[in-house]
mmCIF file of the N, C-alpha and C atoms, coordinates in Angstrom:
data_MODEL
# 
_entry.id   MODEL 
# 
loop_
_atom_site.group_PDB 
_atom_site.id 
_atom_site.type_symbol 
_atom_site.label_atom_id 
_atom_site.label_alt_id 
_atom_site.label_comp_id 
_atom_site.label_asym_id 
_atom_site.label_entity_id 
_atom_site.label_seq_id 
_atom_site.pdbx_PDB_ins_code 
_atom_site.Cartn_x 
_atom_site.Cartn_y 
_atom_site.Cartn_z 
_atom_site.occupancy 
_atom_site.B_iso_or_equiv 
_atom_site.pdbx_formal_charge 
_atom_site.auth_seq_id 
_atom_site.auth_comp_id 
_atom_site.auth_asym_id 
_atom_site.auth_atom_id 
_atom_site.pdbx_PDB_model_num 
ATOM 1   N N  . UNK A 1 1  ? 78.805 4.572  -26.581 1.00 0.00 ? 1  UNK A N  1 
ATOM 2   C CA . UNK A 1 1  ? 78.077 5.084  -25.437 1.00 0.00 ? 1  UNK A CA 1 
ATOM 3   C C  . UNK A 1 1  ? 78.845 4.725  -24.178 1.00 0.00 ? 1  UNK A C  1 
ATOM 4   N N  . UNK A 1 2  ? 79.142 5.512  -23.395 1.00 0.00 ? 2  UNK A N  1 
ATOM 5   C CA . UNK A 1 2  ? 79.460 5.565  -21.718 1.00 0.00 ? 2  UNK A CA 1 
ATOM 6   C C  . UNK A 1 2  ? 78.458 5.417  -20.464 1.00 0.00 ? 2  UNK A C  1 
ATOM 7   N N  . UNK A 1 3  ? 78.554 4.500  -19.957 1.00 0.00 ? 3  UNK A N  1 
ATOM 8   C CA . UNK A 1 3  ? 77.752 4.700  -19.205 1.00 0.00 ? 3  UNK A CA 1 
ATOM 9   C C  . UNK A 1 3  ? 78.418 5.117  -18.165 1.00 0.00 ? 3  UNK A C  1 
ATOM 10  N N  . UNK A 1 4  ? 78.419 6.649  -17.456 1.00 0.00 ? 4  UNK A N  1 
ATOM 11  C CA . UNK A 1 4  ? 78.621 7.244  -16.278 1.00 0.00 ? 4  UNK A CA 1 
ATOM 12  C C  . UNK A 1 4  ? 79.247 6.717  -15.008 1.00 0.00 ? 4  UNK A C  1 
ATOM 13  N N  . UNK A 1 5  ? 78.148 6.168  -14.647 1.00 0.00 ? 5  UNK A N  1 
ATOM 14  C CA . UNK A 1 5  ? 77.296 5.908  -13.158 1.00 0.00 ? 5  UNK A CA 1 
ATOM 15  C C  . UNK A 1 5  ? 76.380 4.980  -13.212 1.00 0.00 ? 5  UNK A C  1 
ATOM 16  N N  . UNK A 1 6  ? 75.963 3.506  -12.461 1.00 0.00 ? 6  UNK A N  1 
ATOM 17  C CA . UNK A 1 6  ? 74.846 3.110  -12.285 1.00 0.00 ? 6  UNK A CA 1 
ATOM 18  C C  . UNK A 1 6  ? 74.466 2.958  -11.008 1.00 0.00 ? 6  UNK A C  1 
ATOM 19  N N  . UNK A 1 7  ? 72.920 3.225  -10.625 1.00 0.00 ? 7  UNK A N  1 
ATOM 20  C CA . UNK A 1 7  ? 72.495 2.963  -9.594  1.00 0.00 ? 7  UNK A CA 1 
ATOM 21  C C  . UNK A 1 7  ? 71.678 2.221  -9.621  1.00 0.00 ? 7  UNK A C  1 
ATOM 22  N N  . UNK A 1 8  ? 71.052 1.645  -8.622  1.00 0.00 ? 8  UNK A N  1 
ATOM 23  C CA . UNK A 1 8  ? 70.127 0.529  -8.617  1.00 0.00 ? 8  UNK A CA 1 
ATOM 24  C C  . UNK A 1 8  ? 68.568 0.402  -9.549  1.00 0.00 ? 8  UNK A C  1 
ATOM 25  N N  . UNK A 1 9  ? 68.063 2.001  -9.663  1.00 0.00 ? 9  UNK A N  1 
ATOM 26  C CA . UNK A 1 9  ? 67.354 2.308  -10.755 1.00 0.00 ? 9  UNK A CA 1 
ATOM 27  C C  . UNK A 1 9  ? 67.686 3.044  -11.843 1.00 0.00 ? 9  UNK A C  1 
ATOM 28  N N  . UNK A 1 10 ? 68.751 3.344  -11.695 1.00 0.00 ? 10 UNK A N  1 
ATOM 29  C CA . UNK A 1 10 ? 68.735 4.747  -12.846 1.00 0.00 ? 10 UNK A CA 1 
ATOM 30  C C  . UNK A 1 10 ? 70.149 4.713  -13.343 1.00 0.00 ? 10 UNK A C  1 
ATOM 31  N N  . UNK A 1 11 ? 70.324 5.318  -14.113 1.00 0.00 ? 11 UNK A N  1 
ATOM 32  C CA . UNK A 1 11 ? 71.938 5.278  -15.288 1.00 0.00 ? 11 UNK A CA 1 
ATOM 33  C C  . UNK A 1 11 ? 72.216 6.516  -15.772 1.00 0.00 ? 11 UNK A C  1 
ATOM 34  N N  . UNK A 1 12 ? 73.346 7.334  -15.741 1.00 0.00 ? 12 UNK A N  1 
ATOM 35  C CA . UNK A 1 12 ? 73.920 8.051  -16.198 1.00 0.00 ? 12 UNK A CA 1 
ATOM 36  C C  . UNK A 1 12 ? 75.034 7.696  -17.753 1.00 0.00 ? 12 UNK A C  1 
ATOM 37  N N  . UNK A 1 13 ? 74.421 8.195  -18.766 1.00 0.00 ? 13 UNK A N  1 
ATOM 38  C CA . UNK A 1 13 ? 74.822 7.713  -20.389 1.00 0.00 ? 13 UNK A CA 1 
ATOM 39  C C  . UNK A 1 13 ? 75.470 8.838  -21.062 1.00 0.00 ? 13 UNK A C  1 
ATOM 40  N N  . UNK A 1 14 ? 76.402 8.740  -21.433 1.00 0.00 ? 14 UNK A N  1 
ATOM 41  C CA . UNK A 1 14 ? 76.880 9.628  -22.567 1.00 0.00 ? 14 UNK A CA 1 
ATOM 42  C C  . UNK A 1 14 ? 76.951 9.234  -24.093 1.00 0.00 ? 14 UNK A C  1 
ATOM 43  N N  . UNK A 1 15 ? 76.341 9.807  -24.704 1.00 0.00 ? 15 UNK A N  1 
ATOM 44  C CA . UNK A 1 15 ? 76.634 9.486  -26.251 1.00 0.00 ? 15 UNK A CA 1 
ATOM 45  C C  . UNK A 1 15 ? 77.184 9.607  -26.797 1.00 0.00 ? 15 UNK A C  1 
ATOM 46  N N  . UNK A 1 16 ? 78.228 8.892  -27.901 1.00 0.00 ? 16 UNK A N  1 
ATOM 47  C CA . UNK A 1 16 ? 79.331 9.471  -28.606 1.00 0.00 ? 16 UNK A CA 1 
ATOM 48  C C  . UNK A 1 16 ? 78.886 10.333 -29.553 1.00 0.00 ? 16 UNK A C  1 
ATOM 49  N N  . UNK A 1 17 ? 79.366 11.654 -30.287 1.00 0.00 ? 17 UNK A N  1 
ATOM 50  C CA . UNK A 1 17 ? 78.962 12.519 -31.721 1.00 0.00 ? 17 UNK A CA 1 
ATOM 51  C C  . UNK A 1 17 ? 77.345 12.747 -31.363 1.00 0.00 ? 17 UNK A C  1 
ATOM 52  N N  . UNK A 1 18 ? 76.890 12.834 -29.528 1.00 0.00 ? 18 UNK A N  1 
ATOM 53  C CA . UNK A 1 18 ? 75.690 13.885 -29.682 1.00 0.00 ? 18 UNK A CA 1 
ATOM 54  C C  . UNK A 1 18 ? 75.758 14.935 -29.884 1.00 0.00 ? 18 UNK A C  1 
ATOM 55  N N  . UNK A 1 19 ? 74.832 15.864 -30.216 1.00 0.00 ? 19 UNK A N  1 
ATOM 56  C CA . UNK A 1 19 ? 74.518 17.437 -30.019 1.00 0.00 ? 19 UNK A CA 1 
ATOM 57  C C  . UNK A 1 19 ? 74.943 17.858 -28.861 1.00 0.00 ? 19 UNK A C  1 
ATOM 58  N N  . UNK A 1 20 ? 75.481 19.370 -29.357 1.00 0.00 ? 20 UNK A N  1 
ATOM 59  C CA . UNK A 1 20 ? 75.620 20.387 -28.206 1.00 0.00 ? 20 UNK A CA 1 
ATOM 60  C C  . UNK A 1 20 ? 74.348 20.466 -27.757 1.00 0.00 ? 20 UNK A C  1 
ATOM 61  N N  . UNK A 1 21 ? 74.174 21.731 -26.648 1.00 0.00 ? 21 UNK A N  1 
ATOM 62  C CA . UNK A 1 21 ? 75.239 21.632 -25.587 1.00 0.00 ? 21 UNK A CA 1 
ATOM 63  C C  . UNK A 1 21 ? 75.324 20.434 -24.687 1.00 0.00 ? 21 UNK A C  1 
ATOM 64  N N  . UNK A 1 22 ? 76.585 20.357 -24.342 1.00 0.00 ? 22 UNK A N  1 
ATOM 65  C CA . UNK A 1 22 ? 77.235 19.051 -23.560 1.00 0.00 ? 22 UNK A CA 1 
ATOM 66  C C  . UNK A 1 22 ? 76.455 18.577 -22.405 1.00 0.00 ? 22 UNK A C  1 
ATOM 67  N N  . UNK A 1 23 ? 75.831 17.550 -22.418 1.00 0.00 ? 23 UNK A N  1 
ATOM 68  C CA . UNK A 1 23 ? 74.618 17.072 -21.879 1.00 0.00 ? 23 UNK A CA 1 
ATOM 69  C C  . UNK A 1 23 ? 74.947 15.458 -21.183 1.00 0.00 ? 23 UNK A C  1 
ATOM 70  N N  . UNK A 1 24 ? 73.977 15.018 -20.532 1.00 0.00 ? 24 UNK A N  1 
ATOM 71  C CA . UNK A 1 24 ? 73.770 13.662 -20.273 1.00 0.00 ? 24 UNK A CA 1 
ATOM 72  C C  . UNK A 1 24 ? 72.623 13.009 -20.112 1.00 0.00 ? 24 UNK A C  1 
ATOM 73  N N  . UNK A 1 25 ? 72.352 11.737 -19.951 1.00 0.00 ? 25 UNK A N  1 
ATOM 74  C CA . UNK A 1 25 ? 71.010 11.285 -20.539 1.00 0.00 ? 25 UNK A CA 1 
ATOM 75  C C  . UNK A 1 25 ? 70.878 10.329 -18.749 1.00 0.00 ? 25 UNK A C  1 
ATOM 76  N N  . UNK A 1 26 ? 70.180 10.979 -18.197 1.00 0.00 ? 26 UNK A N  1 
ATOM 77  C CA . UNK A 1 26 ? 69.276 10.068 -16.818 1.00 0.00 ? 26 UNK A CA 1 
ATOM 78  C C  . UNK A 1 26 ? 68.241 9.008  -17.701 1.00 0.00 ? 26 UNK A C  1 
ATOM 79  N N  . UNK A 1 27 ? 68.593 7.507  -17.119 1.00 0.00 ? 27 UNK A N  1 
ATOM 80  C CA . UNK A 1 27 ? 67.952 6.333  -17.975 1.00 0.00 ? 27 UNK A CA 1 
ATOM 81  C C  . UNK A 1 27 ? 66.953 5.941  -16.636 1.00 0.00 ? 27 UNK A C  1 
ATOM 82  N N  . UNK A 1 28 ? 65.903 6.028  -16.728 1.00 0.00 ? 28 UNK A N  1 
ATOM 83  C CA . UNK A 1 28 ? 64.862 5.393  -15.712 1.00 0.00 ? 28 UNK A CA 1 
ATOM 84  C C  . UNK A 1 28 ? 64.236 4.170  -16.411 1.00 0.00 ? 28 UNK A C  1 
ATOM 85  N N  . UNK A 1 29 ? 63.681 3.303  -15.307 1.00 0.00 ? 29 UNK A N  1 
ATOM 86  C CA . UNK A 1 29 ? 62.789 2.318  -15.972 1.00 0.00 ? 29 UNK A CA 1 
ATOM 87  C C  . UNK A 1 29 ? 61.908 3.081  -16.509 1.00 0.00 ? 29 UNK A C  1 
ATOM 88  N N  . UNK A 1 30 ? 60.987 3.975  -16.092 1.00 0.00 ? 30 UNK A N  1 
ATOM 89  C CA . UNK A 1 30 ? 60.029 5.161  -16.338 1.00 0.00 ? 30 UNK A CA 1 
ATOM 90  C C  . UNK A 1 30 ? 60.255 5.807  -17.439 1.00 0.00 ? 30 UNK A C  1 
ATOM 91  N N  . UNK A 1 31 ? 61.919 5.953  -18.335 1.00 0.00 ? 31 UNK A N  1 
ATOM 92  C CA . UNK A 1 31 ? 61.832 7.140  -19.158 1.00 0.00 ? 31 UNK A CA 1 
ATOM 93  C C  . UNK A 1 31 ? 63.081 7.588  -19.116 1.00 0.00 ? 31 UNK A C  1 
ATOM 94  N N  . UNK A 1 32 ? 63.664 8.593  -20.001 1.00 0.00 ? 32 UNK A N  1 
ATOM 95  C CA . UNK A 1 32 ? 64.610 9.309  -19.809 1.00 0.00 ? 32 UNK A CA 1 
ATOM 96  C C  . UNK A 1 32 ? 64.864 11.036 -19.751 1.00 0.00 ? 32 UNK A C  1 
ATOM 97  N N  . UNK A 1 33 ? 65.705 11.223 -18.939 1.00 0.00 ? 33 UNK A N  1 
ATOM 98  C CA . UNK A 1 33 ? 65.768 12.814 -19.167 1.00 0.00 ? 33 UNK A CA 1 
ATOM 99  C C  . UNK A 1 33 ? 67.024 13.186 -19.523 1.00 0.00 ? 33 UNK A C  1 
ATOM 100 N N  . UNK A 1 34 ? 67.386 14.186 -20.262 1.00 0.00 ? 34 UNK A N  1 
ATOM 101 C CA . UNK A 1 34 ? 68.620 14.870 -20.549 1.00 0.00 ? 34 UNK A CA 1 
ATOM 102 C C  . UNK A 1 34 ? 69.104 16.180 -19.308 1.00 0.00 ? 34 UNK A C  1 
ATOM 103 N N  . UNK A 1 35 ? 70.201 16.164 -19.253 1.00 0.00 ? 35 UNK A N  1 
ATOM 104 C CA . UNK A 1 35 ? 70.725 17.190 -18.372 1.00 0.00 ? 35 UNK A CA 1 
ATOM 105 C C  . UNK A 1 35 ? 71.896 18.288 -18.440 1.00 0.00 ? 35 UNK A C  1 
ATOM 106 N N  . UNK A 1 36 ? 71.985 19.216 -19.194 1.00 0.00 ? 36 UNK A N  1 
ATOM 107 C CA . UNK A 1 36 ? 73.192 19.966 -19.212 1.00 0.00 ? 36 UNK A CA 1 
ATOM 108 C C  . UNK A 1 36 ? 73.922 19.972 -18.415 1.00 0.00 ? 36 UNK A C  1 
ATOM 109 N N  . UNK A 1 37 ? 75.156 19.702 -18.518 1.00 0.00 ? 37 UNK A N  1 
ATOM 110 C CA . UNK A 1 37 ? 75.985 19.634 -17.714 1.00 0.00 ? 37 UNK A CA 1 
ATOM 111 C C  . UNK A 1 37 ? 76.572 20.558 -17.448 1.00 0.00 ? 37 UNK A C  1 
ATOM 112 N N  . UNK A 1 38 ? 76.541 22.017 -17.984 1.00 0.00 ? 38 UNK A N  1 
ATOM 113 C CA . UNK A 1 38 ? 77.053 23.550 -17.583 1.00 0.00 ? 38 UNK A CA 1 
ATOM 114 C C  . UNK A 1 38 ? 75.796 23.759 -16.877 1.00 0.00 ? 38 UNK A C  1 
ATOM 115 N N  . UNK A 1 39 ? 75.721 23.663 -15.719 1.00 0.00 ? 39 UNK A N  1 
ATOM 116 C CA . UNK A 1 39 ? 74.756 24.102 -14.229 1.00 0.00 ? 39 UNK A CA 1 
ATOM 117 C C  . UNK A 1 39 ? 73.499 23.249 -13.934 1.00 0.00 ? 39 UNK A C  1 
ATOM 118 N N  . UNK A 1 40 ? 73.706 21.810 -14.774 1.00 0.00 ? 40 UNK A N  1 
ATOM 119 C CA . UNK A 1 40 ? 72.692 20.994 -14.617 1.00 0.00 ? 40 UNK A CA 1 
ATOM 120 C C  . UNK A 1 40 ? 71.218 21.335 -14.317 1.00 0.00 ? 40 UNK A C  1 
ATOM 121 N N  . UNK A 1 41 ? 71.181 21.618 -15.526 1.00 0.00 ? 41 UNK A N  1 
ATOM 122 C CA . UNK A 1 41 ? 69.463 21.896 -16.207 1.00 0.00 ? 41 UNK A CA 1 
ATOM 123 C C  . UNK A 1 41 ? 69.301 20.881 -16.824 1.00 0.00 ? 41 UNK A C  1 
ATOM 124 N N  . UNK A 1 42 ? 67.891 20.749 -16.146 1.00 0.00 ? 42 UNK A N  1 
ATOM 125 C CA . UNK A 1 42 ? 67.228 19.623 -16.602 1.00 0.00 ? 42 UNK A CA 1 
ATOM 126 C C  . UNK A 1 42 ? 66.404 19.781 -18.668 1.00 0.00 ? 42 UNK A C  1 
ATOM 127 N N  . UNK A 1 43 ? 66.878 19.753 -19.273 1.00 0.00 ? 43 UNK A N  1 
ATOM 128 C CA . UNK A 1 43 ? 66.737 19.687 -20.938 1.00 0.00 ? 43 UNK A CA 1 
ATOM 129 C C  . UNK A 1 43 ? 65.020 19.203 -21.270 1.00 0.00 ? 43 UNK A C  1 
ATOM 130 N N  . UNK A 1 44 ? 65.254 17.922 -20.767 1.00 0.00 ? 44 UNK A N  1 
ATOM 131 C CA . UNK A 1 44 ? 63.777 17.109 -20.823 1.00 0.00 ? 44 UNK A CA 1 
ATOM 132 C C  . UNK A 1 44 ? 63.667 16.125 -20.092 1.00 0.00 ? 44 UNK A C  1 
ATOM 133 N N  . UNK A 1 45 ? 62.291 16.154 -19.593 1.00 0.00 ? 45 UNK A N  1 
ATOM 134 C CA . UNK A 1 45 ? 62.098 15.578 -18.771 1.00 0.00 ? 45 UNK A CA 1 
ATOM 135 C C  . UNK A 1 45 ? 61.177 14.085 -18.862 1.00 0.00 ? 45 UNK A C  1 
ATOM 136 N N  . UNK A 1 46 ? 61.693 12.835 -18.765 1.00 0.00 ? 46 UNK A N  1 
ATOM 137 C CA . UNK A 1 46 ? 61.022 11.734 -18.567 1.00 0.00 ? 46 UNK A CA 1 
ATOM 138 C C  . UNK A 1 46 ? 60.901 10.866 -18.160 1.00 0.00 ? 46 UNK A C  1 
ATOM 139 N N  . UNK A 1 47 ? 62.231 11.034 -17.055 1.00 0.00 ? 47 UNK A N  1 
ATOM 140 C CA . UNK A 1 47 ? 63.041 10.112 -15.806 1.00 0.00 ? 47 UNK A CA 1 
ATOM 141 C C  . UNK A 1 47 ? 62.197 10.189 -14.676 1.00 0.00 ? 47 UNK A C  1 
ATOM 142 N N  . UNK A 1 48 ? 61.843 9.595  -14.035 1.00 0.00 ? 48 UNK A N  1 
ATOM 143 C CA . UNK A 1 48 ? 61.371 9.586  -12.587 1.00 0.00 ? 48 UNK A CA 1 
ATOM 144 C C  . UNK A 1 48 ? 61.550 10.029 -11.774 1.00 0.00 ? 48 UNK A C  1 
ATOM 145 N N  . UNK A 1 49 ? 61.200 11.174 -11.310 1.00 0.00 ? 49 UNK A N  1 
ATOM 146 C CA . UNK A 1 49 ? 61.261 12.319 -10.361 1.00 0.00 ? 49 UNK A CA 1 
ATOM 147 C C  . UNK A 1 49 ? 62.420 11.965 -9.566  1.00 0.00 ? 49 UNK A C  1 
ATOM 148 N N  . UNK A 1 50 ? 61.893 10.844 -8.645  1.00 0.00 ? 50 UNK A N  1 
ATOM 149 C CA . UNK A 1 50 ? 63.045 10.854 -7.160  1.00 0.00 ? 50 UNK A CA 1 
ATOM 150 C C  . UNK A 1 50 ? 64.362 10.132 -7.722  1.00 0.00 ? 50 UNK A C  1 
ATOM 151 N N  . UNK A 1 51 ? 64.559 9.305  -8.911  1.00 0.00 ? 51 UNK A N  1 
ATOM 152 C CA . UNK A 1 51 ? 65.828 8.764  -9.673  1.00 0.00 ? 51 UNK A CA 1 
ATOM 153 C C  . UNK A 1 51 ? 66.319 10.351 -10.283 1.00 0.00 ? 51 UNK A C  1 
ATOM 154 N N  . UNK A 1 52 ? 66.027 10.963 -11.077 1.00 0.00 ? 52 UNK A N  1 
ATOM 155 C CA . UNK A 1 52 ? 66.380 12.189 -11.541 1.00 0.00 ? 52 UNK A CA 1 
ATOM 156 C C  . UNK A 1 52 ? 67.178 13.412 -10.315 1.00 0.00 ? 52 UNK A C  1 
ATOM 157 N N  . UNK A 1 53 ? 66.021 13.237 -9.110  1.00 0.00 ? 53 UNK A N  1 
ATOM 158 C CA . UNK A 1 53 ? 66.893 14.305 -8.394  1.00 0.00 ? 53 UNK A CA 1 
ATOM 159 C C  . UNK A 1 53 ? 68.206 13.375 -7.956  1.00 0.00 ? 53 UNK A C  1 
ATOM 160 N N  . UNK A 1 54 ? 68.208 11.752 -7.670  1.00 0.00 ? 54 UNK A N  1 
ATOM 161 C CA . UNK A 1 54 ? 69.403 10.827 -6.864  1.00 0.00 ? 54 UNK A CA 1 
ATOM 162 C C  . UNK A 1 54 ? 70.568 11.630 -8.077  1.00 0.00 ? 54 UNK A C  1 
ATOM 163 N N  . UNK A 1 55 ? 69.875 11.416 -9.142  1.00 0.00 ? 55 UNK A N  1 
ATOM 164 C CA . UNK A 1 55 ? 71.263 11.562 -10.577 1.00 0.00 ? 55 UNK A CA 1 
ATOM 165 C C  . UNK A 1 55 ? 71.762 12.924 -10.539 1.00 0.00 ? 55 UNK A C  1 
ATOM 166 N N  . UNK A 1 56 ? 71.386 13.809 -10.086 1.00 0.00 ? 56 UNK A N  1 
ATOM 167 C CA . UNK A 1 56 ? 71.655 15.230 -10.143 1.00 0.00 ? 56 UNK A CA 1 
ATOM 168 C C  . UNK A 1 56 ? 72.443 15.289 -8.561  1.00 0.00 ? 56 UNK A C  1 
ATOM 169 N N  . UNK A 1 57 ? 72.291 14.814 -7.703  1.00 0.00 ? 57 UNK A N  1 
ATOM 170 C CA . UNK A 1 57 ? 72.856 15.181 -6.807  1.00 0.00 ? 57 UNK A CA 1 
ATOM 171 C C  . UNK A 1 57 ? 74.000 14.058 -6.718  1.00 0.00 ? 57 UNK A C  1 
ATOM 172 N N  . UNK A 1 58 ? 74.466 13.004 -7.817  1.00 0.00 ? 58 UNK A N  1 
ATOM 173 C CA . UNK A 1 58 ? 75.129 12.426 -7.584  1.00 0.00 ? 58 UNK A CA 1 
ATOM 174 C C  . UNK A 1 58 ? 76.322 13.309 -9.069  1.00 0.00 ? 58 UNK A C  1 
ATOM 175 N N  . UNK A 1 59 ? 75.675 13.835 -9.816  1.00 0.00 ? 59 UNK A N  1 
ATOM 176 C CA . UNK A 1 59 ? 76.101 14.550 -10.625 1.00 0.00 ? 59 UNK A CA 1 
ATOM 177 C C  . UNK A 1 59 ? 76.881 15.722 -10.253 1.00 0.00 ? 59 UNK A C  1 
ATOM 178 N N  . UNK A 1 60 ? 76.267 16.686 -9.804  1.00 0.00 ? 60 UNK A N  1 
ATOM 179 C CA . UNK A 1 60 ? 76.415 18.011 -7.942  1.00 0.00 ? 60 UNK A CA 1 
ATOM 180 C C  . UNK A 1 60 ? 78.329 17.964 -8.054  1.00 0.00 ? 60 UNK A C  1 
ATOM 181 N N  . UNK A 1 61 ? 78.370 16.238 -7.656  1.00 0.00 ? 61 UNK A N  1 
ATOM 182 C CA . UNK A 1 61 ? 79.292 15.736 -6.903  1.00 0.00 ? 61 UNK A CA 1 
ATOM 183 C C  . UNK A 1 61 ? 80.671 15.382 -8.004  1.00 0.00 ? 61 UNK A C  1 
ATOM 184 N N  . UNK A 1 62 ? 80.223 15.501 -9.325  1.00 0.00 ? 62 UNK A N  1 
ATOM 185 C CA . UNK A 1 62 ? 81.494 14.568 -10.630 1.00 0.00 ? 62 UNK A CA 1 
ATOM 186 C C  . UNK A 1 62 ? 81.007 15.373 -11.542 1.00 0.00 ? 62 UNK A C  1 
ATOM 187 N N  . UNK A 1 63 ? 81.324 16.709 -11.400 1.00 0.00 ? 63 UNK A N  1 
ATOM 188 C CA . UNK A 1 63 ? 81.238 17.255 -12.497 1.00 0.00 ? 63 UNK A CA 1 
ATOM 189 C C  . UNK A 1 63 ? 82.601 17.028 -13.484 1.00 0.00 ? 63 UNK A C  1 
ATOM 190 N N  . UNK A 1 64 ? 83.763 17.444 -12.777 1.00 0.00 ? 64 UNK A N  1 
ATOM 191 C CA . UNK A 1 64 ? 84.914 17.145 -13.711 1.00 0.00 ? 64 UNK A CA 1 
ATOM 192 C C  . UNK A 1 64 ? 84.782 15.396 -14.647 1.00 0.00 ? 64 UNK A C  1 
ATOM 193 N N  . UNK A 1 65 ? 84.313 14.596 -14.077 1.00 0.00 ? 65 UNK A N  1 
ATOM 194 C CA . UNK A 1 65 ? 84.045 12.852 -14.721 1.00 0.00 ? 65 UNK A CA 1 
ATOM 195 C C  . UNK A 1 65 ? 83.231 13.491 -15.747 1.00 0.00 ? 65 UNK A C  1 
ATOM 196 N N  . UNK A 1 66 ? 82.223 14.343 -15.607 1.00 0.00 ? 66 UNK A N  1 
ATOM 197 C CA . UNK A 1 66 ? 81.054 14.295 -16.281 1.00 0.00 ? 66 UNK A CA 1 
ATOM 198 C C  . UNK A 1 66 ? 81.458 15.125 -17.677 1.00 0.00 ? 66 UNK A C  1 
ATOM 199 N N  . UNK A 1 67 ? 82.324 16.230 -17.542 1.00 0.00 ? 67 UNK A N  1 
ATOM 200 C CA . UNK A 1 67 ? 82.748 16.720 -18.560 1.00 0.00 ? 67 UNK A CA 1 
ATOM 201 C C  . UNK A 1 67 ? 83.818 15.981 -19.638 1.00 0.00 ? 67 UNK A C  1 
ATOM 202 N N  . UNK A 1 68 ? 84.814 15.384 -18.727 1.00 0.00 ? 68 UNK A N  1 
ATOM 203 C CA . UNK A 1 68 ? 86.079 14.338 -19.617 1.00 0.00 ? 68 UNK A CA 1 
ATOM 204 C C  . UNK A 1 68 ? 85.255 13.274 -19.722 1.00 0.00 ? 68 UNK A C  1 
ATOM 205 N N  . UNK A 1 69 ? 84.426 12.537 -19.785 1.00 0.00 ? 69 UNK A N  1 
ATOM 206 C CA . UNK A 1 69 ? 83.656 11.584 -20.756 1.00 0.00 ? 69 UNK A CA 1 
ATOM 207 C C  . UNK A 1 69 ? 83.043 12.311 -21.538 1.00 0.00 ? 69 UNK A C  1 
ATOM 208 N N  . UNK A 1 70 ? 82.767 13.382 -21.452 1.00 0.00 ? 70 UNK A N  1 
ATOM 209 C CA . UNK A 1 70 ? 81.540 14.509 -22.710 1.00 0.00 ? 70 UNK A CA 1 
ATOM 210 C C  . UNK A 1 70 ? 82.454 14.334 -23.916 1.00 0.00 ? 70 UNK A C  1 
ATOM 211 N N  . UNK A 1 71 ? 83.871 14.953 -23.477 1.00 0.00 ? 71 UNK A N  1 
ATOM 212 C CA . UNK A 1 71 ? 84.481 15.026 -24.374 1.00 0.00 ? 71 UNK A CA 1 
ATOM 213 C C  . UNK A 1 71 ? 85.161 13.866 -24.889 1.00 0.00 ? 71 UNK A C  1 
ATOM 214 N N  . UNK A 1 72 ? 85.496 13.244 -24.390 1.00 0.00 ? 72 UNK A N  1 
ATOM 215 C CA . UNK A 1 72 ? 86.178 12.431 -25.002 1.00 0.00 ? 72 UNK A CA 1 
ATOM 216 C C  . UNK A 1 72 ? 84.969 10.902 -26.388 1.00 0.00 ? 72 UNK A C  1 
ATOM 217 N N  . UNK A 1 73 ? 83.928 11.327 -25.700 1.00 0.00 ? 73 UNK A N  1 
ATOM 218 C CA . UNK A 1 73 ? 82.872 10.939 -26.335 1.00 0.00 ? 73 UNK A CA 1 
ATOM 219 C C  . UNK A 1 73 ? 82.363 11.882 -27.264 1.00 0.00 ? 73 UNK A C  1 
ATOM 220 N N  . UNK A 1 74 ? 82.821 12.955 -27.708 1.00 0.00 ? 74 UNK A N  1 
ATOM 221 C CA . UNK A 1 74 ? 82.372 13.746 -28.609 1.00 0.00 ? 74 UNK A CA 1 
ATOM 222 C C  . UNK A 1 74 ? 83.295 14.528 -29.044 1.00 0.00 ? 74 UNK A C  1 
ATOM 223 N N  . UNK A 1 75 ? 84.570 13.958 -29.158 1.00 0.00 ? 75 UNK A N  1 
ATOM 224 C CA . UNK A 1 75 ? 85.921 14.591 -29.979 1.00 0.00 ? 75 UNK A CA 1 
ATOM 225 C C  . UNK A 1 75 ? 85.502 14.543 -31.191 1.00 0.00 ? 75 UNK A C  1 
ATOM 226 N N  . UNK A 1 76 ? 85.831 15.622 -32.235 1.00 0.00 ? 76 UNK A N  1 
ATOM 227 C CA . UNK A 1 76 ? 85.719 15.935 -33.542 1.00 0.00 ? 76 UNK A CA 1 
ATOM 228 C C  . UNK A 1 76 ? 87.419 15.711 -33.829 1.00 0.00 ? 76 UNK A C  1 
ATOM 229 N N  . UNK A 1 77 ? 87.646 14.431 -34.552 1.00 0.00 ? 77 UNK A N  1 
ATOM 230 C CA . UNK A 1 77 ? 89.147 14.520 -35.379 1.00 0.00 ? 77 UNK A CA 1 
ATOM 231 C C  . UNK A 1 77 ? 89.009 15.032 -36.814 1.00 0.00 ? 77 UNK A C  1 
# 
């Protein structure tokens, strides 16, 4: 697992050998949500509203980071 990004509440996670499509996991004390990372859609929702939008607009901003950890966390050899 990668962790992204941390902010003071919330975490940006990548999983190694998750499911398509290429996603990321917003970690709240509250919960978690998943987020596609091709136009950042929110997947599911269980992150804490105002941490979820901080992660998306800090996301907005690293998309290229956000894709080369996808992959490199979910290479098929």
């Amino acid at each position: 697992m990668a962790t992204v990004h941390n902010d003071r509440n919330w975490k940006i996670k990548i999983y190694p050998d998750d499911l398509a499509p290429p996603h990321f996991h917003v970690q709240t004390p509250d919960g978690e949500s998943l987020v596609q990372i091709d136009g950042l859609r929110v997947l599911g929702k269980g992150a804490e509203g105002r941490a979820l939008k901080a992660a998306l607009v800090w996301a907005r901003s690293h998309p290229s980071e956000l894709w080369r950890i996808w992959y490199e966390q979910n290479r098929r050899t």
